[in-house]
C-alpha positions in Angstrom: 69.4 25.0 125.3 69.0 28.4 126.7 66.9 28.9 130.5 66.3 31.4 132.6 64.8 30.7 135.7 63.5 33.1 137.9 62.4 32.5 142.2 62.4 34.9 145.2 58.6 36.0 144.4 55.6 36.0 146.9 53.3 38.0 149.2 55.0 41.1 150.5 53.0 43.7 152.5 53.6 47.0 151.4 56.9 48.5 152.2 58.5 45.3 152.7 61.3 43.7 150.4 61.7 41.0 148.0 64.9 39.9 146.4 64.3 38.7 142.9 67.3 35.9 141.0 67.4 34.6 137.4 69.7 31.5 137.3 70.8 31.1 133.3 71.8 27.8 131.6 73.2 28.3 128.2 74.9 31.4 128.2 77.2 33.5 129.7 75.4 36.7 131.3 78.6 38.5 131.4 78.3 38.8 128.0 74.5 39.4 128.0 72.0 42.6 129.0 70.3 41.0 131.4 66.5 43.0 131.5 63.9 43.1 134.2 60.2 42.9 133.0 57.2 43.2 134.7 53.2 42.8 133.7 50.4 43.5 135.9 47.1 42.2 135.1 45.9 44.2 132.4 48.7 45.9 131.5 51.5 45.8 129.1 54.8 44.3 129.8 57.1 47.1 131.1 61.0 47.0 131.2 61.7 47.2 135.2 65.8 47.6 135.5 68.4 46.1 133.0 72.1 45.1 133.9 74.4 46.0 130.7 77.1 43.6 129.7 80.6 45.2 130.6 80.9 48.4 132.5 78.3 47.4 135.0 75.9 49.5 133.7 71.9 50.1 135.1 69.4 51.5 134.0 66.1 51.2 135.8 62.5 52.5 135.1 61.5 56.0 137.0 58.8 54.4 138.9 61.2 52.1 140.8 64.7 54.8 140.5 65.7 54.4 144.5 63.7 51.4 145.4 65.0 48.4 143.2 68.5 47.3 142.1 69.7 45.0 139.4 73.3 43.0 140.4 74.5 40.0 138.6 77.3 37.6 140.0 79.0 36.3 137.2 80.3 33.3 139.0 76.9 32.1 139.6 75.6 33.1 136.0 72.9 34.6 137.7 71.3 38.2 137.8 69.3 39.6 140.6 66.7 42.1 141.5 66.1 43.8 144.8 63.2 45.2 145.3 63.1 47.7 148.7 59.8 49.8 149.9 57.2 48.1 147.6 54.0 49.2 147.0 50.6 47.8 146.0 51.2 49.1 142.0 54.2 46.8 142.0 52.4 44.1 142.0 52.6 41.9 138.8 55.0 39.0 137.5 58.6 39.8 136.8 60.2 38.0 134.1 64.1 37.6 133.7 65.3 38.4 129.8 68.2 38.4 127.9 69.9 39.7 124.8 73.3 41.1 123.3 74.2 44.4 123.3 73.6 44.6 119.5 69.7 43.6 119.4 67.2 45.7 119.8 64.6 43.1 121.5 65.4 40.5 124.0 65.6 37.1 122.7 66.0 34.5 125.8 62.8 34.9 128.4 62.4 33.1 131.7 58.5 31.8 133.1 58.4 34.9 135.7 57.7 35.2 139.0 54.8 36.8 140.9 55.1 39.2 143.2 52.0 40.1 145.5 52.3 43.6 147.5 49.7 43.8 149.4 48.4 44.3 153.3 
């Protein structure tokens, strides 16, 4: 049984930083991309940053480029996002995802995480 679990959410006031980690039973992530979502009240889900499998490649949405990074430690099967100089609009819950490099959707989802940037 496949589960990502997501933590490292709460009330940040604008500016401030969060550090986001998906902890995943059931697969490898090395082997996985390992996507960032987000959804704000409202809105659509949005793709936030993914962490390719091999080669350690990012890609990240233009409305966070500079501000958040995706890592993963292998070793700890677990993929992180850290998230510097937030603002109010990021405010939403962040969902860990996975796939292979070969699908076009991702297949394994964790619960999310809210994230509250506010003063």
């Amino acid at each position: 049984q496949v589960q990502l679990v997501e933590s490292g959410g709460g009330l940040v006031q604008p500016g401030g930083s969060l550090r986001l980690s998906c902890v995943a039973s059931g697969i490898t992530i090395s082997i996985y991309d390992m996507g960032w979502y987000r959804q704000a009240p409202g809105k659509q889900r949005e793709l936030v940053a993914v962490r390719r499998s091999g080669g350690g490649i990012t890609n990240s949405a233009d409305s966070v480029k500079g501000r958040f990074t995706v890592s993963r430690d292998n070793a700890k099967n677990t993929v992180f996002l850290q998230m510097n100089s937030l603002k109010p609009e990021d405010t939403a819950v962040y969902y860990c995802a996975a796939k292979r490099v070969w699908m076009n959707e991702y297949i394994y989802w964790g619960q999310g995480t809210q994230v509250t940037v506010s003063s």
